[in-house]
N, C-alpha and C positions, 0 to 999 in steps of 0.2 A: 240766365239770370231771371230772376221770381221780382215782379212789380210789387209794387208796396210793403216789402219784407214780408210777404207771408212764409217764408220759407224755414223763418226764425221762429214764427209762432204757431206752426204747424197747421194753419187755418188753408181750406182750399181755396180756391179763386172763386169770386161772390159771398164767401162766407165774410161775418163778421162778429167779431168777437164782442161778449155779452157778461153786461157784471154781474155776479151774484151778489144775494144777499142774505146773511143767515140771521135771524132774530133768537137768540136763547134766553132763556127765564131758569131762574132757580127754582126748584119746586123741591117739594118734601120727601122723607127718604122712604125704600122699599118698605112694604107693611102699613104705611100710613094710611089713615083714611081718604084721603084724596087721592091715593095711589086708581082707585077703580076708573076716578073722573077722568085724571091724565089718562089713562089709555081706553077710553069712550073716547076722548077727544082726538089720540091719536089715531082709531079706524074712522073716526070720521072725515081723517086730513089725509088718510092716505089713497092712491089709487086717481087716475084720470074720470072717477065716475063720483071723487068727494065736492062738495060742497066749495073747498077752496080751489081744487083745479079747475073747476065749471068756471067759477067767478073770475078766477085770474087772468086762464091762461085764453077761454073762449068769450066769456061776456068781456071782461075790460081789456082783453088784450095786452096786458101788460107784464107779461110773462110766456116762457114757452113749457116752461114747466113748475108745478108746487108739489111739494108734500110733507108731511111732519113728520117729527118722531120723538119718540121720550126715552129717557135711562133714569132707572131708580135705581141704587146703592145704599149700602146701608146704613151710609154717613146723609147723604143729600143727592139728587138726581137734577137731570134738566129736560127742558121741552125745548125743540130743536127745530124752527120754519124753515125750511128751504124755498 
């Protein structure tokens, strides 16, 4: 028998399970002019060496991991916080 029902939630013993959070925005579709900004902002959100992992997950601690990502389409796309 597995204490605390971890056995159900697949977590190991001392682990504990963590919420995420995703923030989406609608943004404008492939080809648009803000198409360049969305993915300037996207390399600057991705990787444990961006701007948002430093701040989240090392200075405020309030996260174990960040990173962004975007999808343009030809109708509409989105910007995507993990």
């Amino acid at each position: 028998m597995v204490p605390n029902g971890l056995a159900h939630t697949g977590l190991g013993a001392g682990s504990r399970a963590q919420a995420r959070l995703y923030r989406v925005w609608n943004v404008p579709q492939a080809a648009s002019p803000e198409e360049a900004l969305l993915d300037l902002a996207r390399r600057f959100s991705a990787g444990k060496t961006s701007r948002l992992y430093k701040r989240l997950v090392y200075k405020d601690q309030t996260a174990t991991s960040a990173t962004a990502t975007e999808t343009n389409n030809e109708i509409a796309g989105s910007f995507i916080s993990l």
